[in-house]
C-alpha positions as a Markdown table, in Angstrom:
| # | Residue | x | y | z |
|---|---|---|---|---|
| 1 | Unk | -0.2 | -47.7 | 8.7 |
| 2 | Unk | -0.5 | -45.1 | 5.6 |
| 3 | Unk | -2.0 | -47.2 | 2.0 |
| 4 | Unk | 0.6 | -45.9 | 0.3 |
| 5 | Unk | 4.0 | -47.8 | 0.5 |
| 6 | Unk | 7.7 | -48.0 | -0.5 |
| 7 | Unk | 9.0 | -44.8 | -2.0 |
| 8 | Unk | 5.6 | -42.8 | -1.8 |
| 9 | Unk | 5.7 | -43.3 | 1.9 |
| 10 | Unk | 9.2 | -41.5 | 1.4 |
| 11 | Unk | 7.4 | -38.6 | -0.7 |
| 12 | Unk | 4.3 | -38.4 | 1.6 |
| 13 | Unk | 7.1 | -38.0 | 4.6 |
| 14 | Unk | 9.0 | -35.5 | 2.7 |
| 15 | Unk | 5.5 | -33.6 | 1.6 |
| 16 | Unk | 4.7 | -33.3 | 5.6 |
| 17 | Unk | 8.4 | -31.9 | 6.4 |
| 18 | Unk | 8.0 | -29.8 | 3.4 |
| 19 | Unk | 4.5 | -28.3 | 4.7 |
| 20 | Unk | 5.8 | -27.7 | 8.5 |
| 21 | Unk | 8.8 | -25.7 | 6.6 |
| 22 | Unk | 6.8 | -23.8 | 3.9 |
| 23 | Unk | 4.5 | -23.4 | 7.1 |
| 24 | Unk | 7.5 | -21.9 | 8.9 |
| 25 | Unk | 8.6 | -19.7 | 5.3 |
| 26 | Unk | 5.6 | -18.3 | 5.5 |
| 27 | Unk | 5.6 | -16.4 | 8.8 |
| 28 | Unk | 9.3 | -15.6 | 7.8 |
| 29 | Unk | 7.8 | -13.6 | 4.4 |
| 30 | Unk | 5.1 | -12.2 | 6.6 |
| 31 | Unk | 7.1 | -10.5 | 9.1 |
| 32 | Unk | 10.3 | -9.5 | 6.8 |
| 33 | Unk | 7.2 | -8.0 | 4.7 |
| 34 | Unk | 6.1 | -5.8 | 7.8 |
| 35 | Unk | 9.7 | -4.8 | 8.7 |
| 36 | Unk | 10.1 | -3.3 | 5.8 |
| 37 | Unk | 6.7 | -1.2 | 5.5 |
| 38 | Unk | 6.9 | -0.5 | 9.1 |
| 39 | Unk | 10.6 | -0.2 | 10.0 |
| 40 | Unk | 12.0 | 3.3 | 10.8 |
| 41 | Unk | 13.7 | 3.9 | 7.7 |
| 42 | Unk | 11.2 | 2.9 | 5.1 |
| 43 | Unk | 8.5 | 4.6 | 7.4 |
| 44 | Unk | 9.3 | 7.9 | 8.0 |
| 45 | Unk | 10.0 | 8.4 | 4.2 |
| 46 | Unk | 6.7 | 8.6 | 4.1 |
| 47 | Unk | 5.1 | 12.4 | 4.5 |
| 48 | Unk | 1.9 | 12.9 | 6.3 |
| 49 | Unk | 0.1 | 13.5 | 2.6 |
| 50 | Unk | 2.1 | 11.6 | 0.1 |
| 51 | Unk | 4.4 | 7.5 | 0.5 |
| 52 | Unk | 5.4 | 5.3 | -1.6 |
| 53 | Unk | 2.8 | 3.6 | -2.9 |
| 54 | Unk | 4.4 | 1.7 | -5.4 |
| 55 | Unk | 6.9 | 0.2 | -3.0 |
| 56 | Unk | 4.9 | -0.4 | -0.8 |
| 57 | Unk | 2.5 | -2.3 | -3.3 |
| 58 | Unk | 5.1 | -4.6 | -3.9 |
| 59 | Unk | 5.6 | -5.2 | -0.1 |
| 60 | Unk | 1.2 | -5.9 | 0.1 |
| 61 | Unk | 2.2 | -8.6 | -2.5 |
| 62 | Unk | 4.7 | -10.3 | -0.9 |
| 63 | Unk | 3.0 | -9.7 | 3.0 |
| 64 | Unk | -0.5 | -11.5 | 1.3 |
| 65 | Unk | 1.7 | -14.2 | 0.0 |
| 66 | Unk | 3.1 | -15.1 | 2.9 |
| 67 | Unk | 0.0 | -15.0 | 4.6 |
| 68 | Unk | -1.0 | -18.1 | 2.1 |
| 69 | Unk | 1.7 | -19.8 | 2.9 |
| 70 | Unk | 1.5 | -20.1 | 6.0 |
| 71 | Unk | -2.3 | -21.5 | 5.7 |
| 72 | Unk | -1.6 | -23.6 | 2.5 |
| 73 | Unk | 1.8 | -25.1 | 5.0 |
| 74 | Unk | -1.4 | -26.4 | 7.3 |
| 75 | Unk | -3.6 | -27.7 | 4.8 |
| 76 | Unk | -0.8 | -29.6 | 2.9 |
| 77 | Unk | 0.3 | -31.2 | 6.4 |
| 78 | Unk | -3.1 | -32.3 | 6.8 |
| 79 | Unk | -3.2 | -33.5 | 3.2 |
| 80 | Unk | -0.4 | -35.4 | 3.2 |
| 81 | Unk | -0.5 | -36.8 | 6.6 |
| 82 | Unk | -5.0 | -38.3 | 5.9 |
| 83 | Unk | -3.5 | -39.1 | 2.0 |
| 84 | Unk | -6.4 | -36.8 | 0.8 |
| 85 | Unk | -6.4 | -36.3 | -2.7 |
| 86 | Unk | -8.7 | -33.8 | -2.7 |
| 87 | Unk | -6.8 | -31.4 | 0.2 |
| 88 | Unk | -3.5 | -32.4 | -2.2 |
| 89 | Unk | -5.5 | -31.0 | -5.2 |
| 90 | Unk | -6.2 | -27.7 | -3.1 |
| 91 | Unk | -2.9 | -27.5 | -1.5 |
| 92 | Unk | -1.4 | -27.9 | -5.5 |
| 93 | Unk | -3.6 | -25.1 | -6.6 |
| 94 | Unk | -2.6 | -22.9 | -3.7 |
| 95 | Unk | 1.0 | -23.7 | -3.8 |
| 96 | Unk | 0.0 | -22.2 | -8.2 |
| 97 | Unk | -1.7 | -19.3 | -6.9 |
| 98 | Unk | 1.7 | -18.3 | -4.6 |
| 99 | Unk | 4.4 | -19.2 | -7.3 |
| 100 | Unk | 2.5 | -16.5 | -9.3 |
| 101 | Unk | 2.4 | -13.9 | -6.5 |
| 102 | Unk | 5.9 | -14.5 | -6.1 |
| 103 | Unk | 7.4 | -14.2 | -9.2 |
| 104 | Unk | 4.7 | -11.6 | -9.5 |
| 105 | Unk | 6.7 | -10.0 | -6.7 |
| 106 | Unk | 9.8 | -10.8 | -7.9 |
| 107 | Unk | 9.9 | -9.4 | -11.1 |
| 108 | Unk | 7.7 | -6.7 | -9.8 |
| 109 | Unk | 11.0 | -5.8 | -7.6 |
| 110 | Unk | 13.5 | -5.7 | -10.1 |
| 111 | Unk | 11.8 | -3.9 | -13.2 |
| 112 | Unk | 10.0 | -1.9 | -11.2 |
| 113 | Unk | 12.8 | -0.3 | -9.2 |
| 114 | Unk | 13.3 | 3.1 | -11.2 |
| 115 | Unk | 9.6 | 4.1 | -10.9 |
| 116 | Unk | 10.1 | 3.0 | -7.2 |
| 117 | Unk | 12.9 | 5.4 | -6.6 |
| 118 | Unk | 11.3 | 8.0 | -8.5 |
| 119 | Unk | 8.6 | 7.9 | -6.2 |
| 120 | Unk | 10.5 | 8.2 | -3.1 |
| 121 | Unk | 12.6 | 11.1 | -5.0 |
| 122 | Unk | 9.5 | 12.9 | -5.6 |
| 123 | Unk | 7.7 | 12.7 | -2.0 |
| 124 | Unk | 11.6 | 14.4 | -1.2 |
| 125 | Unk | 11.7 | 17.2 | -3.9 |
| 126 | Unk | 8.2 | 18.4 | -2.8 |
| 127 | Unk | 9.2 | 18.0 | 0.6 |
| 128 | Unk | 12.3 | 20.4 | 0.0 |
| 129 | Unk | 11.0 | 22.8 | -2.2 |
| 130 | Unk | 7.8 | 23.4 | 0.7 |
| 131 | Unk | 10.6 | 24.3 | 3.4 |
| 132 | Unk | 11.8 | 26.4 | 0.8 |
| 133 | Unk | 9.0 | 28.2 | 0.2 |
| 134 | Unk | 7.6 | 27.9 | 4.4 |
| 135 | Unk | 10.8 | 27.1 | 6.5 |
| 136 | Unk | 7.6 | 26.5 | 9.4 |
| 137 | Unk | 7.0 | 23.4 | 7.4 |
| 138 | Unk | 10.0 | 21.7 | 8.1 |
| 139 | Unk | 8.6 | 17.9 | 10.2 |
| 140 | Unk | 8.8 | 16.1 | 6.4 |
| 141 | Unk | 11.9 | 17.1 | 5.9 |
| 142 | Unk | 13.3 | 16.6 | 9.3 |
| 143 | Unk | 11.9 | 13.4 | 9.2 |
| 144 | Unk | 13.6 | 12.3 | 6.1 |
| 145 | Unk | 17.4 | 13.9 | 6.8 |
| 146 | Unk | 16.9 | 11.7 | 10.0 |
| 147 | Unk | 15.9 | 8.8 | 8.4 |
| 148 | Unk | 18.0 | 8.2 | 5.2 |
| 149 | Unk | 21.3 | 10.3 | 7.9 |
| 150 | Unk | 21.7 | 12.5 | 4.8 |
| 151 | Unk | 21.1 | 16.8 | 4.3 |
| 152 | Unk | 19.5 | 18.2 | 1.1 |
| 153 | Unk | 20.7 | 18.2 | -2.8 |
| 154 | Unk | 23.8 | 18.1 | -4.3 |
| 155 | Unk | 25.7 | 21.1 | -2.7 |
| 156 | Unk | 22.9 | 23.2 | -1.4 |
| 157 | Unk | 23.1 | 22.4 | 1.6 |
| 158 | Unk | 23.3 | 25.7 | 3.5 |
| 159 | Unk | 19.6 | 26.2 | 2.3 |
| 160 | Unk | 18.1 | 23.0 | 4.8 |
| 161 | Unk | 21.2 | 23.1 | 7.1 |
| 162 | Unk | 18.7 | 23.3 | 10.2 |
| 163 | Unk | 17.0 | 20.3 | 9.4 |
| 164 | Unk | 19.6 | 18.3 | 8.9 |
| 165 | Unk | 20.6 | 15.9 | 11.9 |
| 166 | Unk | 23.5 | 17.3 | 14.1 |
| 167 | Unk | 26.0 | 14.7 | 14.4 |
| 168 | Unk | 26.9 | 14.4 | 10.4 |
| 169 | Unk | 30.0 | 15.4 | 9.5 |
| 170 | Unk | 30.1 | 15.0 | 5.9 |
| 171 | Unk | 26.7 | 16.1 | 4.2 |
| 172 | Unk | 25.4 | 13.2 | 1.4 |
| 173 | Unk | 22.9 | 13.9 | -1.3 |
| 174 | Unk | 19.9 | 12.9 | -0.2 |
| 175 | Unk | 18.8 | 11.4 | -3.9 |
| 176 | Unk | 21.7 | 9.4 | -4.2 |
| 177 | Unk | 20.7 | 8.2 | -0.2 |
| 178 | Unk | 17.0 | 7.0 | -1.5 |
| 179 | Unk | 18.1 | 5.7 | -5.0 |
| 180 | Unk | 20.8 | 3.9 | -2.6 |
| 181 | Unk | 18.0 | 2.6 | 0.1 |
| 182 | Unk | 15.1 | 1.7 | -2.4 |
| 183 | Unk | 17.8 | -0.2 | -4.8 |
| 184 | Unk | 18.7 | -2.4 | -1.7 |
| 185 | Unk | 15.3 | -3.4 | -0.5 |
| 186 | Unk | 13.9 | -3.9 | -3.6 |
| 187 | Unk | 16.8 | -6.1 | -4.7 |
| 188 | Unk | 16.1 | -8.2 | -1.1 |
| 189 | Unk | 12.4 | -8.1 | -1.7 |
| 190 | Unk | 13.3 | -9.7 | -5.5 |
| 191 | Unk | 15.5 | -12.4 | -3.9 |
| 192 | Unk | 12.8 | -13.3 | -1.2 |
| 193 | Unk | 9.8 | -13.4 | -4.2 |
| 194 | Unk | 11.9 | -15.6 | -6.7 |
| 195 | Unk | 13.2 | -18.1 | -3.8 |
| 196 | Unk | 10.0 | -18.9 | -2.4 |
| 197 | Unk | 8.7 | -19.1 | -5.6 |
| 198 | Unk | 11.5 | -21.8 | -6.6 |
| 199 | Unk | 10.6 | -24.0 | -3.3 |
| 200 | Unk | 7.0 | -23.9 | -4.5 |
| 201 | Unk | 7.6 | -25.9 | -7.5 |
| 202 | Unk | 9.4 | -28.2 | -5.3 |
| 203 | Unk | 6.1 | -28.3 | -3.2 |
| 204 | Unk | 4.3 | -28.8 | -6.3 |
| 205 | Unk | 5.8 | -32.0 | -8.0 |
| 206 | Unk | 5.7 | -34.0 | -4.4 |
| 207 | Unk | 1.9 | -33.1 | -3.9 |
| 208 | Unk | 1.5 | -34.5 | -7.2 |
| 209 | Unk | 3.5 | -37.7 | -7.7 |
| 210 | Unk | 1.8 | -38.1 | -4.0 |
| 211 | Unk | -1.9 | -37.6 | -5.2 |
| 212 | Unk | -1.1 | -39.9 | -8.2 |
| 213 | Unk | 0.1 | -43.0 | -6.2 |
| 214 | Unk | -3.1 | -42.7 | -3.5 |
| 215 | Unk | -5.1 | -42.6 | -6.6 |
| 216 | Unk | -2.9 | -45.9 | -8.4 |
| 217 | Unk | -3.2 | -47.4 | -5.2 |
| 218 | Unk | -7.5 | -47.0 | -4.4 |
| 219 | Unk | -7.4 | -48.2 | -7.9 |
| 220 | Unk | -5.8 | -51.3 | -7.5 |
| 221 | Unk | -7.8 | -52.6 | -4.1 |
């Protein structure tokens, strides 16, 4: 039987669920991180010499994050299951460390969204105007109508017709498409940082109160 009785036994048991599901969070952020820097859409917005970087910086963030949580959910199972005050103090810092990467990420997602979309935009114009200039180069752009199911600017579309895919009937502007696309994942990839971020803190206050009564309690044997 534990040291620690009465209610902190209740903490400790809720600590160790709380671990197994931050554990379980973790590989969650890790692979919706992946599938969105290696899914179809986001990757084949990238050309063979330029991608978004800054997007995808905010993606490394949240990926590397995850990554944490999943080995902090371990050490905090362990922690709480040997009442080790010295894994709790480790698994407190850790859980500190991720609520700043988070939020990091977070906010990181929502003010950073223009330059994001910029970005993208950019990658496209150059694309667009080098088929103008060589319609041989045409792989970025195919690559891009494909991906975001949209053909050229505004209403010159005649000018990139042949890369456009076949089966769309009604052209869209392919800067309104990626201002469209990056708005939505970035907005996801804000609501993901934040949340995990608010179940942190959560993580934070039982690890505590927990490392405070094994500590009361060694003190009064």
């Amino acid at each position: 039987m534990g040291r620690v009785q009465g209610g902190v036994r209740c903490i400790k048991f809720l600590l160790f669920v709380f671990n197994f599901i931050f554990w379980l969070a973790g590989s969650a952020v890790v692979a919706f991180g992946l599938w969105l820097r290696f899914g179809n859409v986001v990757r084949d917005l990238a050309t063979d010499e330029k991608s978004p970087e800054y997007f995808y910086m905010g993606l490394y963030v949240l990926v590397g994050a995850g990554a944490l949580m999943m080995t902090v959910g371990f050490f905090g199972c362990c922690g709480a299951a040997r009442e080790s005050q010295c894994l709790l103090g480790a698994f407190f810092t850790c859980l500190l460390v991720i609520f700043a990467a988070e939020v990091t990420a977070g906010v990181f997602a929502f003010l950073g969204k223009k330059t994001a979309i910029e970005e993208v935009q950019a990658i496209y114009d150059e694309a667009y105007e080098e088929y103008i200039i060589d319609p041989g180069k045409n792989q970025s752009l195919i690559q891009m109508h494909k991906a975001l199911q949209c053909c050229g600017k505004s209403t010159e579309v005649l000018l990139v017709k042949p890369t456009c895919p076949k089966d769309i009937e009604l052209p869209k502007n392919c800067l309104v498409e990626i201002e469209a696309l990056i708005d939505s994942k970035l907005h996801l990839l804000g609501i993901v940082g934040i949340g995990i971020a608010g179940i942190t803190i959560f993580g934070m206050v039982f690890s505590m109160v927990l490392c405070c009564a094994i500590r009361n309690t060694r003190d009064m044997l």
